[in-house]
VMD Tcl script that builds the backbone (N, CA, C; Angstrom):
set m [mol new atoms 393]
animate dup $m
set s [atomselect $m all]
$s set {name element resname resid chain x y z} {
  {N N UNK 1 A 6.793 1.590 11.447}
  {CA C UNK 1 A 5.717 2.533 11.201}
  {C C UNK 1 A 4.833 2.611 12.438}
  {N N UNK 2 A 4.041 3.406 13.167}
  {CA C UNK 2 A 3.502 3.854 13.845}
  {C C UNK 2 A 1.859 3.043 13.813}
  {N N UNK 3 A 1.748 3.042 14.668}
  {CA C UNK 3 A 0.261 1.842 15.182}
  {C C UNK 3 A -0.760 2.600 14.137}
  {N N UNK 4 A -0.954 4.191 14.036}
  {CA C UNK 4 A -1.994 4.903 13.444}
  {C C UNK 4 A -1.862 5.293 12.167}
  {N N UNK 5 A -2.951 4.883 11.265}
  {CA C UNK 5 A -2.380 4.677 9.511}
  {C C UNK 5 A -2.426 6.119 9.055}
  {N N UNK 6 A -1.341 6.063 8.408}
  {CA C UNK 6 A -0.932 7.620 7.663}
  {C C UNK 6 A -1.721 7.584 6.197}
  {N N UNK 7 A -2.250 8.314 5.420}
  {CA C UNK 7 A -2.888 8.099 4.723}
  {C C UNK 7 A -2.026 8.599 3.747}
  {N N UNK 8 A -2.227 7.879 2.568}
  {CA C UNK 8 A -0.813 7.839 1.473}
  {C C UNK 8 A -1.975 8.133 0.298}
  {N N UNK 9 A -1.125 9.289 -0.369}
  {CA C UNK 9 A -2.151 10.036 -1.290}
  {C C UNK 9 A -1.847 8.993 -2.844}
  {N N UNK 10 A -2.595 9.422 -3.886}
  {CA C UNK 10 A -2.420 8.742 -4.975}
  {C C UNK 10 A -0.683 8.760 -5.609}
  {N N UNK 11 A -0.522 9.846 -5.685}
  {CA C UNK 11 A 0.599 10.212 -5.828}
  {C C UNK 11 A 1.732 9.140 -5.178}
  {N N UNK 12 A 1.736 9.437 -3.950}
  {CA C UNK 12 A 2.507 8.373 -3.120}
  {C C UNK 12 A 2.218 7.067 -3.667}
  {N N UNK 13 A 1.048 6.562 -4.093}
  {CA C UNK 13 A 0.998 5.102 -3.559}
  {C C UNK 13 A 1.931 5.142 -5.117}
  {N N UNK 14 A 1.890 5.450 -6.113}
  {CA C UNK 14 A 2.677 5.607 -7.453}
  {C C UNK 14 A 4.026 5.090 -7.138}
  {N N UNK 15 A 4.511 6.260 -6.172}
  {CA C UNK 15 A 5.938 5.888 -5.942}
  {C C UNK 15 A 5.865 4.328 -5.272}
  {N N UNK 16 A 5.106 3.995 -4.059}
  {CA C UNK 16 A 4.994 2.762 -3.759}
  {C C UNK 16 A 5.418 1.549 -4.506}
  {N N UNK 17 A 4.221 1.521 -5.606}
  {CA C UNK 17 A 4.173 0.318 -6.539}
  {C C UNK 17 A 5.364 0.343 -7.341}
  {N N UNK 18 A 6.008 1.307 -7.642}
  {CA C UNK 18 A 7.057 1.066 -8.402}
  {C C UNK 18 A 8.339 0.161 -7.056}
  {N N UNK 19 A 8.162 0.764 -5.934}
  {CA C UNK 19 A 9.143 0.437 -4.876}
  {C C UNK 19 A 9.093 -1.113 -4.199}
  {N N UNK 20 A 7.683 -1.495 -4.840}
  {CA C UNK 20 A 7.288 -2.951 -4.544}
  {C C UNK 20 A 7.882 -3.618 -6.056}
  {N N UNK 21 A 7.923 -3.074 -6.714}
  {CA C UNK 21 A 8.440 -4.242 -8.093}
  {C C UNK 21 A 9.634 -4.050 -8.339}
  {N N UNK 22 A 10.765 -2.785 -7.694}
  {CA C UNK 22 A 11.649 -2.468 -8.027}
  {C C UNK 22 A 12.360 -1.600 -6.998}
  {N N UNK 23 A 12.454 -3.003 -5.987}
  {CA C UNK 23 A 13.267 -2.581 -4.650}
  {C C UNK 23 A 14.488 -2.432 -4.854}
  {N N UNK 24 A 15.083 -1.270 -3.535}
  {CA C UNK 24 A 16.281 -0.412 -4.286}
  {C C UNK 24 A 16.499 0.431 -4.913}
  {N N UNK 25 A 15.901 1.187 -5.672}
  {CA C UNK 25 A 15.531 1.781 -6.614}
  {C C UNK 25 A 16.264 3.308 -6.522}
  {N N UNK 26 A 16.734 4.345 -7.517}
  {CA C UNK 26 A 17.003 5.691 -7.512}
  {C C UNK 26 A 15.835 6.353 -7.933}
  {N N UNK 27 A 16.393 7.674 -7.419}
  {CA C UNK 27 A 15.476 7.993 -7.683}
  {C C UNK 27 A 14.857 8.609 -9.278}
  {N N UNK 28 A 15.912 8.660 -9.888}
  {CA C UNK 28 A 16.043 8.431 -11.156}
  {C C UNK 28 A 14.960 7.189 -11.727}
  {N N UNK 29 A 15.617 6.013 -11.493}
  {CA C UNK 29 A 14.512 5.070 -11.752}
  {C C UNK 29 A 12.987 4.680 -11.524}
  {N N UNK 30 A 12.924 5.364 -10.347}
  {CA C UNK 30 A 11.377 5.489 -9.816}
  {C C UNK 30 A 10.839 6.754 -10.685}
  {N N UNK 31 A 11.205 7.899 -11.058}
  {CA C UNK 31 A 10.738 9.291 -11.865}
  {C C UNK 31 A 10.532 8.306 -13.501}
  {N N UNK 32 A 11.402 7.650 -13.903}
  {CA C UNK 32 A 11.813 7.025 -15.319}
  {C C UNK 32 A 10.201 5.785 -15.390}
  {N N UNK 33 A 10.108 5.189 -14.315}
  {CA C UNK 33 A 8.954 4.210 -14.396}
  {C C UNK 33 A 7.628 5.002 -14.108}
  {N N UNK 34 A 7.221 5.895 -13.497}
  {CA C UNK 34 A 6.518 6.940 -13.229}
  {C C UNK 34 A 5.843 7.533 -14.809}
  {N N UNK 35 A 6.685 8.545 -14.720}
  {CA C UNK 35 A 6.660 9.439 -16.081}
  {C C UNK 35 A 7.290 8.638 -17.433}
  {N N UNK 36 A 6.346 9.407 -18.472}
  {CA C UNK 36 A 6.894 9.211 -19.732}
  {C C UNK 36 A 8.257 9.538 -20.295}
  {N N UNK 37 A 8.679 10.735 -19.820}
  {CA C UNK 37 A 9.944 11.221 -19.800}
  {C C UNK 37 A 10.759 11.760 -18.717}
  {N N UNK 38 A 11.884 11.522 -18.444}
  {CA C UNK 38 A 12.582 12.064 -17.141}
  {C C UNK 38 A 12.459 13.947 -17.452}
  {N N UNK 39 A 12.711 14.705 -16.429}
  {CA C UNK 39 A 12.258 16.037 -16.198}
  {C C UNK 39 A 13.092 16.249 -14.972}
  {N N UNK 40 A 13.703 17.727 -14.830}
  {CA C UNK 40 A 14.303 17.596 -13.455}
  {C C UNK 40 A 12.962 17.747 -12.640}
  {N N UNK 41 A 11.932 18.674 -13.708}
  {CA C UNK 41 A 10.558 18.888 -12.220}
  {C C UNK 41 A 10.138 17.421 -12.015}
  {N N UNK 42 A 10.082 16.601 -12.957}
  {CA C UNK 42 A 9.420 15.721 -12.116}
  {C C UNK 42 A 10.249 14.328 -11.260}
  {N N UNK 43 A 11.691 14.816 -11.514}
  {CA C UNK 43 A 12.567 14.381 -10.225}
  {C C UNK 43 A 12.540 15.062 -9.090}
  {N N UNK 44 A 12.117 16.335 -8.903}
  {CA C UNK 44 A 11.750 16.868 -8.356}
  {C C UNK 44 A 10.560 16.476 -7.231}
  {N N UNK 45 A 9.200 16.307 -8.295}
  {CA C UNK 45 A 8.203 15.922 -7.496}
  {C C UNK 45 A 8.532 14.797 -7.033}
  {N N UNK 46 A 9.120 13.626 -7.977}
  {CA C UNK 46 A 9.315 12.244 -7.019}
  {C C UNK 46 A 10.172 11.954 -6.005}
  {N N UNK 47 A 10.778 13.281 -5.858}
  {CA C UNK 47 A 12.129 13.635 -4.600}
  {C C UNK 47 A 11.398 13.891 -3.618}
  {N N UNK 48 A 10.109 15.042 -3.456}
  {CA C UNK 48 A 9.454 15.316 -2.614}
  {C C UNK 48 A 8.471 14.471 -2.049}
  {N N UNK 49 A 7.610 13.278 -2.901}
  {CA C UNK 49 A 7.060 12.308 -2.671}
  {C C UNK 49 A 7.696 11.275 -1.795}
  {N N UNK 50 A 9.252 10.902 -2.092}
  {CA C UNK 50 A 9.630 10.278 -1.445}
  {C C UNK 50 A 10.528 10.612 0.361}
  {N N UNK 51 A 10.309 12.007 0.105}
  {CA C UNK 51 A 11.071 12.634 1.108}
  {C C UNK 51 A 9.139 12.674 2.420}
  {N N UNK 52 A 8.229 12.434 1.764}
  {CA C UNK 52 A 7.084 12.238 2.585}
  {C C UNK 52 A 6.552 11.102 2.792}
  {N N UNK 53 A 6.712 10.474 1.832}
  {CA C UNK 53 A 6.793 9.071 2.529}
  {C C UNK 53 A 7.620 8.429 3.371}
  {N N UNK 54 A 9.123 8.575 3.553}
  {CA C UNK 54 A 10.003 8.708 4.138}
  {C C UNK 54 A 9.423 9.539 6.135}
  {N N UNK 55 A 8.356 10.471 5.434}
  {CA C UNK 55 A 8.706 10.992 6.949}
  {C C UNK 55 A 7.364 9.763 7.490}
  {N N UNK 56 A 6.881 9.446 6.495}
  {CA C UNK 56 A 5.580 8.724 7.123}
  {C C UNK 56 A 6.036 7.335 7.858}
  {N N UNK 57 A 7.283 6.763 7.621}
  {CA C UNK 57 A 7.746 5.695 7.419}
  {C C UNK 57 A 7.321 4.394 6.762}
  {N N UNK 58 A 7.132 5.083 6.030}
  {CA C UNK 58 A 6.806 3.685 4.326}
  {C C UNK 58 A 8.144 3.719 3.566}
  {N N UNK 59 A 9.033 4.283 4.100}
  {CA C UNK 59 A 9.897 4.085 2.684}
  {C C UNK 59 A 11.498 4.542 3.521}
  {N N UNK 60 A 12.360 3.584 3.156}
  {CA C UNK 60 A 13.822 4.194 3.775}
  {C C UNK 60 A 15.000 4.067 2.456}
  {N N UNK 61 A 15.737 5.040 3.119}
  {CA C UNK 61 A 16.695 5.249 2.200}
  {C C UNK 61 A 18.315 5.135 2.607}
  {N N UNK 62 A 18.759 4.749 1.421}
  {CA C UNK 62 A 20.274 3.693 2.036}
  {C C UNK 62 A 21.135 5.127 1.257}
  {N N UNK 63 A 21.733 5.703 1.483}
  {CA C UNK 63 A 22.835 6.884 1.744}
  {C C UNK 63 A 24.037 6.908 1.191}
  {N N UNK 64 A 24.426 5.193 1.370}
  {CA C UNK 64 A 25.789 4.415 1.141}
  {C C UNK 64 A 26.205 4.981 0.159}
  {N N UNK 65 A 25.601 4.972 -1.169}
  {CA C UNK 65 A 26.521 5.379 -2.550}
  {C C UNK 65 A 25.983 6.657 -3.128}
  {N N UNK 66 A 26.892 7.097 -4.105}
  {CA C UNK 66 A 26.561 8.330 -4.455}
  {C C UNK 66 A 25.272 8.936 -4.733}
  {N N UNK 67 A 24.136 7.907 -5.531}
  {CA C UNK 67 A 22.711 7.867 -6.287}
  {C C UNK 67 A 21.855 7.037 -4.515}
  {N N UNK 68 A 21.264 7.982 -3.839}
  {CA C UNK 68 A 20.560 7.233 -2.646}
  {C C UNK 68 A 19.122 6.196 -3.611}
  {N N UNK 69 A 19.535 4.943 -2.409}
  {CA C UNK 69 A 18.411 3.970 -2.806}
  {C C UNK 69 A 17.665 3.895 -2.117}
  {N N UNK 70 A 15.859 3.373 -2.491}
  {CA C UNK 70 A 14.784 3.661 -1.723}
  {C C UNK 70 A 14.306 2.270 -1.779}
  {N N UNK 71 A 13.968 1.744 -0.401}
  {CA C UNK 71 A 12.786 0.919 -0.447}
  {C C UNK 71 A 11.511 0.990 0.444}
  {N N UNK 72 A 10.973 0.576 -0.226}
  {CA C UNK 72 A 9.612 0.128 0.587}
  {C C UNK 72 A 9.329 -0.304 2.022}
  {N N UNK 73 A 9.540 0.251 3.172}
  {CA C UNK 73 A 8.823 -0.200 4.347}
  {C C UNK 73 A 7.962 -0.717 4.467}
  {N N UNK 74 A 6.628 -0.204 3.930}
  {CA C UNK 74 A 5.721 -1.399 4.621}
  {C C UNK 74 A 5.175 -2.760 3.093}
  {N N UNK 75 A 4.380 -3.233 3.406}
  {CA C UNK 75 A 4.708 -3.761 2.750}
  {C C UNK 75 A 2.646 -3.954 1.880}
  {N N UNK 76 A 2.640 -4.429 0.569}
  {CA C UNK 76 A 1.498 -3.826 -0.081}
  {C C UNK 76 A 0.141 -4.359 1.301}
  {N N UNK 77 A 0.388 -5.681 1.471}
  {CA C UNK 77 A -0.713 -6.255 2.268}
  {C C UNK 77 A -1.092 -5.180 3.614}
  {N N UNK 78 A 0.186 -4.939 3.880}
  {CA C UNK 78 A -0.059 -3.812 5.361}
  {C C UNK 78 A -0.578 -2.330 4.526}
  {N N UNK 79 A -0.351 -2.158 4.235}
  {CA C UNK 79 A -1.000 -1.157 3.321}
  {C C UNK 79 A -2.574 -1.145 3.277}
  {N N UNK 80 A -2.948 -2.096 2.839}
  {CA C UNK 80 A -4.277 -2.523 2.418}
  {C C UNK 80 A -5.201 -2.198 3.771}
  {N N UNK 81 A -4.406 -3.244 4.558}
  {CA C UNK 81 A -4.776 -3.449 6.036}
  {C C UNK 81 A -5.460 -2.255 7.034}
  {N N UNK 82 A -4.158 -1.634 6.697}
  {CA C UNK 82 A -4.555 -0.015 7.180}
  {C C UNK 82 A -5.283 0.949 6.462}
  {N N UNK 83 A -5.413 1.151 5.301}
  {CA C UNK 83 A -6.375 2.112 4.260}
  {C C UNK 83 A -7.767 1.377 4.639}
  {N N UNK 84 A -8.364 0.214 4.830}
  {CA C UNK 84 A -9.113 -0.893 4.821}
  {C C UNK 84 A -9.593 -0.566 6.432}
  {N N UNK 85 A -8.816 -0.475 7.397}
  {CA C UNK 85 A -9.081 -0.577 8.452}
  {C C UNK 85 A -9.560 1.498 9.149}
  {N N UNK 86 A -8.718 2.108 8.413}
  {CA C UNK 86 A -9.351 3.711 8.343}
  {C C UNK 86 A -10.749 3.977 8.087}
  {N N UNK 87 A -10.895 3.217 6.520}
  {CA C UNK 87 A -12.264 3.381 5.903}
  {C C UNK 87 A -13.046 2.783 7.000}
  {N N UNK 88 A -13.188 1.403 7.633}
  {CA C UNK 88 A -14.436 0.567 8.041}
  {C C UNK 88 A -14.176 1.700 9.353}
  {N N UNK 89 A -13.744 2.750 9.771}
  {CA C UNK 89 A -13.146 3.286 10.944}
  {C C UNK 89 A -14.172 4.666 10.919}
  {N N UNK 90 A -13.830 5.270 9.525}
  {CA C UNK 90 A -14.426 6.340 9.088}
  {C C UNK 90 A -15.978 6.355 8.479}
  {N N UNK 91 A -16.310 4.884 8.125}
  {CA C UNK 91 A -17.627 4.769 7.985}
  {C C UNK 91 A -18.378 3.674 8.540}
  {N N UNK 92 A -18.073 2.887 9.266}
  {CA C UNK 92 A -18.873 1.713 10.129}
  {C C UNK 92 A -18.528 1.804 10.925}
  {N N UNK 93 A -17.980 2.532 11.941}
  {CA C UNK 93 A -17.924 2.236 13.757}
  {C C UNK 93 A -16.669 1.616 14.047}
  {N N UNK 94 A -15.635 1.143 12.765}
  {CA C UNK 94 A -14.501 0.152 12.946}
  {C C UNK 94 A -15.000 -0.980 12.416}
  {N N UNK 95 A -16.047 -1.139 12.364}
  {CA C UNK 95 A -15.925 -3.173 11.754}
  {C C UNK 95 A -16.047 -3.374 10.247}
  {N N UNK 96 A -15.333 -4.434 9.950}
  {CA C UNK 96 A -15.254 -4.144 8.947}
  {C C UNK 96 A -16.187 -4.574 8.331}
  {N N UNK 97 A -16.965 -5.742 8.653}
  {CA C UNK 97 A -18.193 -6.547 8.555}
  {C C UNK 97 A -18.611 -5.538 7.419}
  {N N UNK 98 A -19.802 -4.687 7.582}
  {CA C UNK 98 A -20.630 -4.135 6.904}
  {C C UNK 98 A -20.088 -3.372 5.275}
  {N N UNK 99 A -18.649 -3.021 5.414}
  {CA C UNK 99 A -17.597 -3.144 4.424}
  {C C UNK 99 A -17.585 -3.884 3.664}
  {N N UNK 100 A -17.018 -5.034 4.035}
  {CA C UNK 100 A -16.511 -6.539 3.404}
  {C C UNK 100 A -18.137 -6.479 2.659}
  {N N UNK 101 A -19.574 -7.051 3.317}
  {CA C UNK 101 A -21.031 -7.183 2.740}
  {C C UNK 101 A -20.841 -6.490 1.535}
  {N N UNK 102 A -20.807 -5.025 1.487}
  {CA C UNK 102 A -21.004 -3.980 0.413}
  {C C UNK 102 A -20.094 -4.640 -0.675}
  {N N UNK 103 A -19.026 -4.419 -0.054}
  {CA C UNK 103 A -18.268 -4.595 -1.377}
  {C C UNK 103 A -18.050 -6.230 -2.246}
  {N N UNK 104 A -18.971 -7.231 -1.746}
  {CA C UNK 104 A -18.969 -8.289 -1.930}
  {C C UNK 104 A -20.173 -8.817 -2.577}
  {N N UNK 105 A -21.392 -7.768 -2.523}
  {CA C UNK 105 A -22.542 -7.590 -2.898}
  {C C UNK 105 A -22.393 -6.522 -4.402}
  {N N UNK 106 A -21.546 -5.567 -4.281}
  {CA C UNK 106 A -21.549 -5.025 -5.808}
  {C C UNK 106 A -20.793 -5.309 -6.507}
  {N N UNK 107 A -19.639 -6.313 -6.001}
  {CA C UNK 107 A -18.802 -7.124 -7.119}
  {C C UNK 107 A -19.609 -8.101 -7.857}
  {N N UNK 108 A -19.006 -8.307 -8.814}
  {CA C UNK 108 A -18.988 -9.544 -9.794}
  {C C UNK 108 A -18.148 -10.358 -9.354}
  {N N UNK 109 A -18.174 -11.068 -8.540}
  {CA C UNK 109 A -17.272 -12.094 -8.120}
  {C C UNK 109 A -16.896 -13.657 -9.215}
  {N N UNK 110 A -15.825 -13.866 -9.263}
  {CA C UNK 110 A -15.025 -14.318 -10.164}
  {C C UNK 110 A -15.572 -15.639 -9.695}
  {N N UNK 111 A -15.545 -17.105 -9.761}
  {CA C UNK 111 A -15.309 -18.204 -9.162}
  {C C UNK 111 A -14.359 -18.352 -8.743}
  {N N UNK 112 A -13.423 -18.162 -8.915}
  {CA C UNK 112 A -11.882 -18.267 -7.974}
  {C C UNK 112 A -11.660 -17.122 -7.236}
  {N N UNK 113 A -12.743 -15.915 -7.064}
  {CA C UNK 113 A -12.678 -15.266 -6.138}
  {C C UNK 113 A -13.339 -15.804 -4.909}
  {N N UNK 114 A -14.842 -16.450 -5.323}
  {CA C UNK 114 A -15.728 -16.836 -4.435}
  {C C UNK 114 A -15.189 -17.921 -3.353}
  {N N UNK 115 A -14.647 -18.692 -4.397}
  {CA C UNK 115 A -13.697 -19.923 -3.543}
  {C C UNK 115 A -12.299 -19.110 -2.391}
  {N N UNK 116 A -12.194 -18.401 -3.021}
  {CA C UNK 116 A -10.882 -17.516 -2.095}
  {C C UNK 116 A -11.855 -16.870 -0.459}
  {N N UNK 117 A -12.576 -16.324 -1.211}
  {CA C UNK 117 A -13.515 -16.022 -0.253}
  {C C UNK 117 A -13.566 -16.824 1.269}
  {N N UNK 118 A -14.376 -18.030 0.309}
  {CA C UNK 118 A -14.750 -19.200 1.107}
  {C C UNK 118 A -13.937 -19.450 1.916}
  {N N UNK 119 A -12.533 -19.763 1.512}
  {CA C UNK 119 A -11.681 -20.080 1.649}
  {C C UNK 119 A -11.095 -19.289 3.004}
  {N N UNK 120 A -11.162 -17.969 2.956}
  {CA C UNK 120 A -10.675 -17.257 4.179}
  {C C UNK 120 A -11.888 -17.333 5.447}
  {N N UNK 121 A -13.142 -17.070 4.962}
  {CA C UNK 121 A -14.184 -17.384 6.218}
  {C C UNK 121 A -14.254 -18.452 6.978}
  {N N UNK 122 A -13.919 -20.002 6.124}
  {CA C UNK 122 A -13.513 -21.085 6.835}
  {C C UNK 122 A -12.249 -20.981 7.589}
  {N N UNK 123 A -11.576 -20.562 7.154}
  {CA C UNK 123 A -9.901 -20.295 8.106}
  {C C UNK 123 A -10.315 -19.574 9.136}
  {N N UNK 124 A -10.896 -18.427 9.101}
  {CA C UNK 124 A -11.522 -17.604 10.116}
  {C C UNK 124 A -12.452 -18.040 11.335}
  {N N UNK 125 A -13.220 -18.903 11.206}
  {CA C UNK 125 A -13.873 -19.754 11.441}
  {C C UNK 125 A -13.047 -20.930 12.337}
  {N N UNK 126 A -12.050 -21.419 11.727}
  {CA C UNK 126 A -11.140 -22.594 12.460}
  {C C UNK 126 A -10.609 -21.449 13.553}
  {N N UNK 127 A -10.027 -20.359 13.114}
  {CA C UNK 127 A -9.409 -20.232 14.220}
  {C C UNK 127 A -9.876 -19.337 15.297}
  {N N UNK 128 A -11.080 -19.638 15.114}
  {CA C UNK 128 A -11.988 -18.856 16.374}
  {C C UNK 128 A -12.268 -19.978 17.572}
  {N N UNK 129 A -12.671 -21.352 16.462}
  {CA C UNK 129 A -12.591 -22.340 17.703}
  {C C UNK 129 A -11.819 -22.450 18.292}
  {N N UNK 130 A -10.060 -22.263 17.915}
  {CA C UNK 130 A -9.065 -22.760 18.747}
  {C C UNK 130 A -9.335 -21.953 19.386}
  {N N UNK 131 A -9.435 -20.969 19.413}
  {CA C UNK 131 A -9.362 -19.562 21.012}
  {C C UNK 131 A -9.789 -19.666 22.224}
}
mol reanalyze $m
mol bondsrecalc $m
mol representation Tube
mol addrep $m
Protein backbone atom coordinates (compact mmCIF):
# COMPACT_ATOMS: atom_id res chain seq x y z
CA UNK A 1 0.00 0.00 0.00
CA UNK A 2 1.25 3.41 -0.67
CA UNK A 3 2.97 5.70 2.18
CA UNK A 4 -0.39 8.17 1.81
CA UNK A 5 -3.65 6.83 3.61
CA UNK A 6 -6.53 6.19 1.27
CA UNK A 7 -9.53 6.83 3.09
CA UNK A 8 -11.86 3.75 3.27
CA UNK A 9 -15.52 4.69 3.39
CA UNK A 10 -18.00 2.90 5.83
CA UNK A 11 -19.07 0.74 3.33
CA UNK A 12 -15.56 -0.53 2.64
CA UNK A 13 -14.46 -0.89 6.08
CA UNK A 14 -17.78 -3.57 6.15
CA UNK A 15 -16.20 -5.50 3.55
CA UNK A 16 -12.87 -5.22 5.62
CA UNK A 17 -14.07 -6.70 8.89
CA UNK A 18 -15.64 -9.45 7.37
CA UNK A 19 -12.04 -10.03 5.39
CA UNK A 20 -10.27 -9.85 8.83
CA UNK A 21 -12.45 -12.74 10.41
CA UNK A 22 -12.87 -14.55 7.25
CA UNK A 23 -9.73 -14.58 5.20
CA UNK A 24 -10.12 -15.95 1.75
CA UNK A 25 -13.33 -15.32 1.39
CA UNK A 26 -15.90 -15.19 -2.02
CA UNK A 27 -17.44 -13.02 -2.80
CA UNK A 28 -20.53 -14.67 -2.20
CA UNK A 29 -19.51 -15.10 1.38
CA UNK A 30 -18.52 -11.62 2.15
CA UNK A 31 -22.30 -10.27 0.43
CA UNK A 32 -23.91 -13.48 2.74
CA UNK A 33 -22.07 -12.01 6.12
CA UNK A 34 -22.82 -8.39 5.06
CA UNK A 35 -26.50 -8.56 4.15
CA UNK A 36 -29.44 -10.29 5.50
CA UNK A 37 -30.12 -11.92 2.30
CA UNK A 38 -27.94 -12.65 -0.77
CA UNK A 39 -29.23 -10.31 -3.87
CA UNK A 40 -27.44 -10.22 -7.17
CA UNK A 41 -27.57 -6.13 -6.45
CA UNK A 42 -26.01 -6.53 -3.50
CA UNK A 43 -23.29 -8.92 -4.97
CA UNK A 44 -23.10 -6.45 -7.02
CA UNK A 45 -22.37 -3.63 -4.61
CA UNK A 46 -19.92 -5.93 -2.69
CA UNK A 47 -18.20 -6.66 -6.19
CA UNK A 48 -17.76 -2.98 -6.63
CA UNK A 49 -16.59 -2.36 -3.02
CA UNK A 50 -14.15 -4.83 -3.42
CA UNK A 51 -13.01 -3.98 -6.90
CA UNK A 52 -12.10 -0.33 -4.87
CA UNK A 53 -10.56 -1.48 -2.34
CA UNK A 54 -8.57 -3.61 -4.47
CA UNK A 55 -7.54 -0.46 -6.44
CA UNK A 56 -6.66 1.17 -3.04
CA UNK A 57 -4.55 -1.78 -2.14
CA UNK A 58 -6.26 -3.10 1.00
CA UNK A 59 -7.43 -6.09 -0.46
CA UNK A 60 -6.02 -8.79 -3.16
CA UNK A 61 -7.50 -11.29 -5.01
CA UNK A 62 -6.34 -14.94 -5.83
CA UNK A 63 -7.88 -15.76 -9.54
CA UNK A 64 -6.71 -19.45 -9.17
CA UNK A 65 -10.23 -21.09 -8.97
CA UNK A 66 -13.36 -20.60 -10.50
CA UNK A 67 -15.20 -18.40 -7.31
CA UNK A 68 -12.09 -15.49 -6.93
CA UNK A 69 -10.84 -15.21 -3.23
CA UNK A 70 -10.26 -11.97 -1.34
CA UNK A 71 -8.05 -11.03 1.37
CA UNK A 72 -7.20 -8.38 3.39
CA UNK A 73 -3.96 -6.40 2.73
CA UNK A 74 -3.54 -4.29 5.28
CA UNK A 75 -4.04 -5.22 8.27
CA UNK A 76 -6.84 -3.76 11.16
CA UNK A 77 -3.91 -2.09 13.37
CA UNK A 78 -2.46 -0.35 10.08
CA UNK A 79 -5.69 0.76 9.38
CA UNK A 80 -6.20 2.47 12.57
CA UNK A 81 -2.73 3.91 12.24
CA UNK A 82 -3.50 5.66 9.16
CA UNK A 83 -7.32 6.90 9.67
CA UNK A 84 -5.67 8.05 13.24
CA UNK A 85 -2.76 9.59 11.69
CA UNK A 86 -5.10 11.61 8.70
CA UNK A 87 -7.39 12.87 11.48
CA UNK A 88 -4.44 14.27 14.03
CA UNK A 89 -3.20 15.54 10.24
CA UNK A 90 -6.52 17.16 9.37
CA UNK A 91 -7.09 18.65 12.74
CA UNK A 92 -3.87 19.19 14.94
CA UNK A 93 -0.94 20.07 12.72
CA UNK A 94 -0.08 16.08 12.61
CA UNK A 95 0.43 15.33 16.31
CA UNK A 96 -1.35 13.26 17.66
CA UNK A 97 -0.85 14.46 21.24
CA UNK A 98 -3.83 16.82 21.43
CA UNK A 99 -6.02 13.81 19.87
CA UNK A 100 -4.98 11.07 22.14
CA UNK A 101 -5.83 14.20 25.42
CA UNK A 102 -9.45 14.63 23.86
CA UNK A 103 -10.27 11.44 23.41
CA UNK A 104 -8.93 10.20 26.74
CA UNK A 105 -10.60 13.02 28.60
CA UNK A 106 -14.24 12.17 27.18
CA UNK A 107 -13.89 8.52 27.65
CA UNK A 108 -14.93 6.58 30.51
CA UNK A 109 -11.97 4.75 30.82
CA UNK A 110 -12.24 1.16 31.93
CA UNK A 111 -9.43 0.11 34.61
CA UNK A 112 -7.92 -2.23 32.29
CA UNK A 113 -8.02 0.43 29.85
CA UNK A 114 -6.19 2.91 32.14
CA UNK A 115 -3.57 0.28 32.95
CA UNK A 116 -3.20 -0.40 29.05
CA UNK A 117 -2.77 3.11 28.78
CA UNK A 118 -0.15 3.28 31.34
CA UNK A 119 1.18 0.62 30.06
CA UNK A 120 2.01 2.02 26.49
CA UNK A 121 3.31 5.62 27.84
CA UNK A 122 5.83 3.73 29.98
CA UNK A 123 7.00 1.63 26.89
CA UNK A 124 7.09 4.90 25.09
CA UNK A 125 8.99 6.41 27.54
CA UNK A 126 11.70 3.37 27.73
CA UNK A 127 12.21 3.67 24.37
CA UNK A 128 12.96 7.21 24.03
CA UNK A 129 15.80 6.72 26.48
CA UNK A 130 17.39 4.09 24.42
CA UNK A 131 17.61 6.60 21.40
Amino acid sequence: MTDKPRDVTDSELDVLEVLWEQPDATIREITEAIYEEYSPSAHATVQKLLERLEAKGCVSRDRSGFAHRFRADIARDELIDRQLAAVAEKLCDGSLTPLLLHLAGRTNLTAAERKQLRKLIDSTKTRRRAD
